[in-house]
N, C-alpha and C positions, 0 to 999 in steps of 0.2 A: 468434590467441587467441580461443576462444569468449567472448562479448557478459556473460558472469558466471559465475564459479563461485560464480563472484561469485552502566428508566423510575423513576425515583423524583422524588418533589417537591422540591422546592427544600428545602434545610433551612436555617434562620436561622443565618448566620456565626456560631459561637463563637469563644470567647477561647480561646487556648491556653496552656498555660504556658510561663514563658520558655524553661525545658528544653526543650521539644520544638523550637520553634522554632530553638532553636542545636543540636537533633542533627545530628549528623556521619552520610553514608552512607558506606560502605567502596567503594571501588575498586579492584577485583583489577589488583594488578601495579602498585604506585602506593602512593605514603608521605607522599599528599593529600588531602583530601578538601574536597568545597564543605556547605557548610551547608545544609541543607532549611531552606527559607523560605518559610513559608504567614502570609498579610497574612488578617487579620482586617478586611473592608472588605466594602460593599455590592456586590454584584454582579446584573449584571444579566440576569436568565435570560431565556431568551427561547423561546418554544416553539415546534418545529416547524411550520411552513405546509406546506401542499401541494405548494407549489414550492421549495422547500429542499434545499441538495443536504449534508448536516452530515459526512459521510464518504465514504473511498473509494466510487467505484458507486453512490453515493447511499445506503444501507443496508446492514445487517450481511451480509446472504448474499453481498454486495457483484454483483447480479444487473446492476448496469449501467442500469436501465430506470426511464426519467420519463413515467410515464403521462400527467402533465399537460402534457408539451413542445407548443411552440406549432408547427404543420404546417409541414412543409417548404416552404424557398422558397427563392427564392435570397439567397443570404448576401451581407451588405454589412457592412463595419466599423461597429462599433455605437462604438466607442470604443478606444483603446489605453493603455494605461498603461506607462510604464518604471521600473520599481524598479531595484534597488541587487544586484542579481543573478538567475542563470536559475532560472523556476519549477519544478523537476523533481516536485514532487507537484501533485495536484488542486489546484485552487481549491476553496475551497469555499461555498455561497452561505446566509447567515442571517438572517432578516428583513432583507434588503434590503441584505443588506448582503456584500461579495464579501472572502475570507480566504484569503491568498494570502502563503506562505512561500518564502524563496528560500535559494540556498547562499550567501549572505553571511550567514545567521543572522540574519534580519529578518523578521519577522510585521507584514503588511499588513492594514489594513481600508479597504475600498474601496466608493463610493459604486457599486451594483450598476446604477443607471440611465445613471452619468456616468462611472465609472473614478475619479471624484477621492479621491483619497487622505484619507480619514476620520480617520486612526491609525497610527501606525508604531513598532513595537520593536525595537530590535538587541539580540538575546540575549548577544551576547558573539562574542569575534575567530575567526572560523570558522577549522577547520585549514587549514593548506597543502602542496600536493606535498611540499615539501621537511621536512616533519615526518612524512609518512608513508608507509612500509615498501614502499606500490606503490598504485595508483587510477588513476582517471581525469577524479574531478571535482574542478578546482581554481577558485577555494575548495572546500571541503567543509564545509556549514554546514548546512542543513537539506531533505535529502530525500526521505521518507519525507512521505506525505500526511499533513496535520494530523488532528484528530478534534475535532469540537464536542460536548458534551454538554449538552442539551438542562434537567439538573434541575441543575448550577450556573452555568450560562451561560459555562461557560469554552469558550477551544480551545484544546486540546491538541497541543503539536511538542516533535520531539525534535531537540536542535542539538548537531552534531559538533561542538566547542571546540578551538580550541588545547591542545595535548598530548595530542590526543588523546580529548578527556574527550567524554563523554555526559551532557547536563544536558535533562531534560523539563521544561518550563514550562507552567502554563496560564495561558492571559490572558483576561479580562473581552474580550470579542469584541465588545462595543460602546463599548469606551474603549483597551482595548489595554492596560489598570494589570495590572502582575504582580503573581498572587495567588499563584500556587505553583512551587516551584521546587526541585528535588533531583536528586543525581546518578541517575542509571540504568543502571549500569557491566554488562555481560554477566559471567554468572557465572563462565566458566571461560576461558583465553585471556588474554592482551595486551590490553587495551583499545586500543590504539592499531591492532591488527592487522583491528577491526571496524568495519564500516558499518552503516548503518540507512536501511536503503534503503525496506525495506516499510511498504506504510499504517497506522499506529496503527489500531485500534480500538478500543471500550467494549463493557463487557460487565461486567454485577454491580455496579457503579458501581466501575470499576475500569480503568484503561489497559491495553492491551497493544501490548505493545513488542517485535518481533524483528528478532533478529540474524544478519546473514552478514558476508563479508569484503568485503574491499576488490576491484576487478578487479586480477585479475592472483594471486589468490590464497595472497596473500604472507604471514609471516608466523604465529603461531599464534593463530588465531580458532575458536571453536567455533559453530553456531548454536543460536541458543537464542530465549527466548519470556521476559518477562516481563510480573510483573500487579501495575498500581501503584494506591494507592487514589485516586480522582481527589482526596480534599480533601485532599492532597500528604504527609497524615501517616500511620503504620501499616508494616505489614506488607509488604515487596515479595517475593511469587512469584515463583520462577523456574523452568524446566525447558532443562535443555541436552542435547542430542541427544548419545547413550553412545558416541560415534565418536573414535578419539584425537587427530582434528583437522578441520577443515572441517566437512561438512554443513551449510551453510548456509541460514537461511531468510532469502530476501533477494527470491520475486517481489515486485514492485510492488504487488499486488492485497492483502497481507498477511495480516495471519489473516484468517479465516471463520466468523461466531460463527454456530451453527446449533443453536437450543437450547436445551442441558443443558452442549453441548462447543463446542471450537473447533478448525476444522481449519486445519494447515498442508502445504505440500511444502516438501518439504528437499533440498538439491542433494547431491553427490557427499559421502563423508568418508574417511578411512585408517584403517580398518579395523588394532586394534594384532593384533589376533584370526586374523585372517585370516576369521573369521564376521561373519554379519551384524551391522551395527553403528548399525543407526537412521537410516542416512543413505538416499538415494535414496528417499524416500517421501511418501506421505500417513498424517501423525500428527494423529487427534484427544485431542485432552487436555479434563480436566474443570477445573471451575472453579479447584481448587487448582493445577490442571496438572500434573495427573500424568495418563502416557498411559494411554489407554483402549483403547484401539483402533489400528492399522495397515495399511497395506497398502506391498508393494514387488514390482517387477517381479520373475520371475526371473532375468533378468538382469541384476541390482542391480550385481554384481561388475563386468561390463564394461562397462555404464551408468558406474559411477565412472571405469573405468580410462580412457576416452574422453572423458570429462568430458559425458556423453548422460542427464544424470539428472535428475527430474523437479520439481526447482527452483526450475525457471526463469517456472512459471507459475500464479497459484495456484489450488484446486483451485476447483469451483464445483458447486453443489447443483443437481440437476434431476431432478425430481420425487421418485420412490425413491430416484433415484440420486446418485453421486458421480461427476464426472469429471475424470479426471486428466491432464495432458495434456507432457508435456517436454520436451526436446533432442533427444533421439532420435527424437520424432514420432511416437512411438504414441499412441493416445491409448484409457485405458484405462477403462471401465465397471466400478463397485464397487457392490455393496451398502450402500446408505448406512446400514443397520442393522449393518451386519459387513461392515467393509471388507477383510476376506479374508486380512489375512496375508499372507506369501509366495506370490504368485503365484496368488492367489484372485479375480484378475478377470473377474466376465460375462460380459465383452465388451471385445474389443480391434480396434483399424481402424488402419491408416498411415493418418496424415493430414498431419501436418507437425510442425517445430521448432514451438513455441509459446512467448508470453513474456509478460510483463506479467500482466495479468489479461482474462478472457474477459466476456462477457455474454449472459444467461440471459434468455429471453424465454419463459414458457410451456416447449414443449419442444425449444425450439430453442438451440442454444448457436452466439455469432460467437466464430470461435477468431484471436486475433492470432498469425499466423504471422511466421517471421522475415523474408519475403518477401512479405507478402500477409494476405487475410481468406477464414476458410472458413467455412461455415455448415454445422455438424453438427446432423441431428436423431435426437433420443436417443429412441425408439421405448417404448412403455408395456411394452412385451413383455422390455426389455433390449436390442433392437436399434441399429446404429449405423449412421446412413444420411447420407452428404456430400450435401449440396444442389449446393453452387455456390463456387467460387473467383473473389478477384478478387488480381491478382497487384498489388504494389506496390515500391517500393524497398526500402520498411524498414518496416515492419507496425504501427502503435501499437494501445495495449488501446482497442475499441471501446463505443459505450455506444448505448442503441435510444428511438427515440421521434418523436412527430411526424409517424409514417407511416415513418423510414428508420430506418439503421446509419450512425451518425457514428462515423467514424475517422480520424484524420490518419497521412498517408502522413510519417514525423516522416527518412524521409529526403531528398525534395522538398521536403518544408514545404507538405504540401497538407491541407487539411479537406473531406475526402470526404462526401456524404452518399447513401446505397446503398442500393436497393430489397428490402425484407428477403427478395423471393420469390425476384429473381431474379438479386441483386449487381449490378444495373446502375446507371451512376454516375446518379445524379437533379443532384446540385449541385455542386459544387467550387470553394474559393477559397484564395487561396496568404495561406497563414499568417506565412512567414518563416522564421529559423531554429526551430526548438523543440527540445528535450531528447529524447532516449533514451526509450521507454517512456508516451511523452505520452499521456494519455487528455483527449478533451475533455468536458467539462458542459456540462449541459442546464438551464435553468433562466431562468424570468420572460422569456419571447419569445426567447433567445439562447444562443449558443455561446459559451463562454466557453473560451480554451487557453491555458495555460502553454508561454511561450517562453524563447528564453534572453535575453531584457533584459526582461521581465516578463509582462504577461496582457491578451491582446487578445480581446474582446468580439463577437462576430458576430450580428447583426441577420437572421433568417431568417424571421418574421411578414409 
């Protein structure tokens, strides 16, 4: 089976009425609901440093690069922490502070010098194999990289629950107190049949949330994108890809706020039409999210029927451009003003299976292959030119800085660091086990990686 088909100021807490505080959200497929619960309590915002890593890739284009990383060295355990399950998102680092969610549905704050455990929340009893329809990760509690927001000091996760349910939380990142809390059910589909695999983002002072399915592609899941408002009360956006089942947006890398819009790729769908149906693409949508703009291979139809569609990794901005990159291993050049439509790409190269999310240096992009790390440079003319391959067991999404390309080999359990001219290895030290799609961070002299018993710290100064 293929690996998935699978800035505003702070504003002074208000009161809310009791009404809102006991509204109920709807939960398609379900004759329950959990109450939205926003605490009216001080919160402590905290604003971005230099070295701060607040989301996937470190920032919205989610480019992967910490200009301020401390120069390559050799790596030594700076410290290890074991939590209460495997980190499958980012870490993420906030004054000093390291934010780290696991699939037991626990929200960490860790002392970023020492690993010591600052803070700890259990959001509630993550799901199990035996409650759902097909997967891979048991527990299944929270995977999808968290998102910090910088003007309410919250962070942001979204945890798979028992029955299935999707509940977002933000927590106070320097106390861990839950301040908001509401279902987040995908609009169309089974809830139980969906995962939330991809990175939250912000964007508008708003969450965004997407959705694909579980591995093994069981089930009726549709994918889809939601926009929630961070102060947990209001209006929840939705948009779900027009396919009569599947299409899932489930890379790791998540959306890509670029803008005005936000792009995503979306994996294979079944088509009721037998026409094109939204799936296999890169879709930008506007704030209310409704789509703008698309692009799909032409060979979208046997991209689906192959399960070869561009999904699996998400899309990344470089310079004019857009690049696409999927299963099938094309990898394709778009007009980032007009991303073309059916079969209106610039520029296309065989380069490999790709997964996770890539990293954009200038005009260079590291592409994580299923096998390895490529380095494509995307030429000002539209051209696509491969530098250099470094072959690996099982490819994790990489991130650039300090002079190299940090990547973990996440099927050795190795943390690689690569010379960005010429892929030659500079460092290497064995991580241990780590998770599917591992990306590591950069931040305050270290390497920080999500493993599967928690987040171990690397010393490279």
């Amino acid at each position: 089976m293929p690996a998935h088909r699978a800035e505003r100021r702070l504003r002074r807490p208000v009161c809310l009425a009791a009404a809102l505080l006991l509204a109920a959200c709807s939960a398609p497929g379900t004759g329950s609901s959990l109450p939205t619960r926003v605490v009216t309590a001080s919160r402590t915002a905290s604003p971005l440093g230099a070295d701060d890593w607040p989301t996937y890739h470190r920032n919205a284009l989610r480019t992967g690069v910490a200009p301020g990383a401390a120069p390559v060295g050799p790596p030594r355990t700076a410290w290890t922490v074991r939590l209460d399950g495997a980190v499958y998102g980012q870490p993420l680092v906030v004054g000093g502070r390291v934010l780290a969610a696991t699939e037991n549905a626990t929200l960490y704050g860790l002392d970023a010098a020492s690993g010591r455990v600052l803070w700890s929340r259990h959001v509630g009893d993550p799901a199990r194999a035996g409650e759902l329809p097909c997967g891979n990760i048991d527990p299944l509690g929270i995977t999808g990289t968290p998102v910090y927001d910088p003007d309410t000091g919250l962070v942001f996760a979204v945890a798979e629950l028992t029955g299935g349910r999707h509940v977002l939380v933000g927590l106070d990142a320097a106390t861990g107190a839950l301040v908001v809390q509401r279902e987040a059910e995908p609009p169309k589909g089974d809830r139980v049949a969906h995962q939330q695999r991809a990175a939250l983002a912000l964007w508008h002072g708003r969450v965004l949330i997407a959705y694909g399915g579980l591995f093994g592609d069981c089930g009726d899941y549709v994918g889809s994108v939601l926009s929630v408002p961070t102060s947990g009360a209001g209006q929840v956006l939705s948009y779900a890809v027009p396919t009569g089942r599947e299409g899932g947006i489930w890379a790791t890398g998540g959306p890509v706020v670029d803008g005005d819009r936000v792009l995503v790729s979306v994996g294979n769908g079944e088509s009721v039409s037998g026409g094109y149906d939204g799936s296999d693409s890169v879709l930008a949508l506007s704030p209310e999210l409704q789509r703008v703009d698309w692009f799909a291979p032409s060979t979208w139809a046997d991209d689906n029927a192959k399960d070869l569609d561009l999904g699996s990794l998400a899309p990344v901005r470089v310079g004019a451009f857009v690049l696409a990159v999927g299963k099938r291993g094309t990898a394709y050049l778009l007009d980032a003003q007009r991303l073309g439509g059916l079969g209106g790409q610039i520029a296309q190269r065989d380069v490999c299976p790709a997964y996770g999310g890539a990293a954009v240096d200038g005009q260079a992009v590291y592409l994580p292959c299923q096998d390895g790390l490529v380095r494509l440079t995307v030429g000002q003319d539209g051209s696509l030119r491969q530098d250099w391959r470094v072959d690996m067991e099982r490819g994790g999404s990489p991130v650039v800085g300090g002079g190299a390309v940090w990547v973990v080999d996440d099927g050795r359990g190795e943390l690689m660091a690569l010379d960005p001219v010429d892929g030659r290895v500079l460092q290497h030290v064995a991580t241990g086990p780590v998770p599917h799609f591992v990306s590591p961070v950069l931040a305050g002299g270290r390497v920080l990686v999500g493993t599967a018993s928690g987040v171990t710290a690397f010393a490279v100064g």
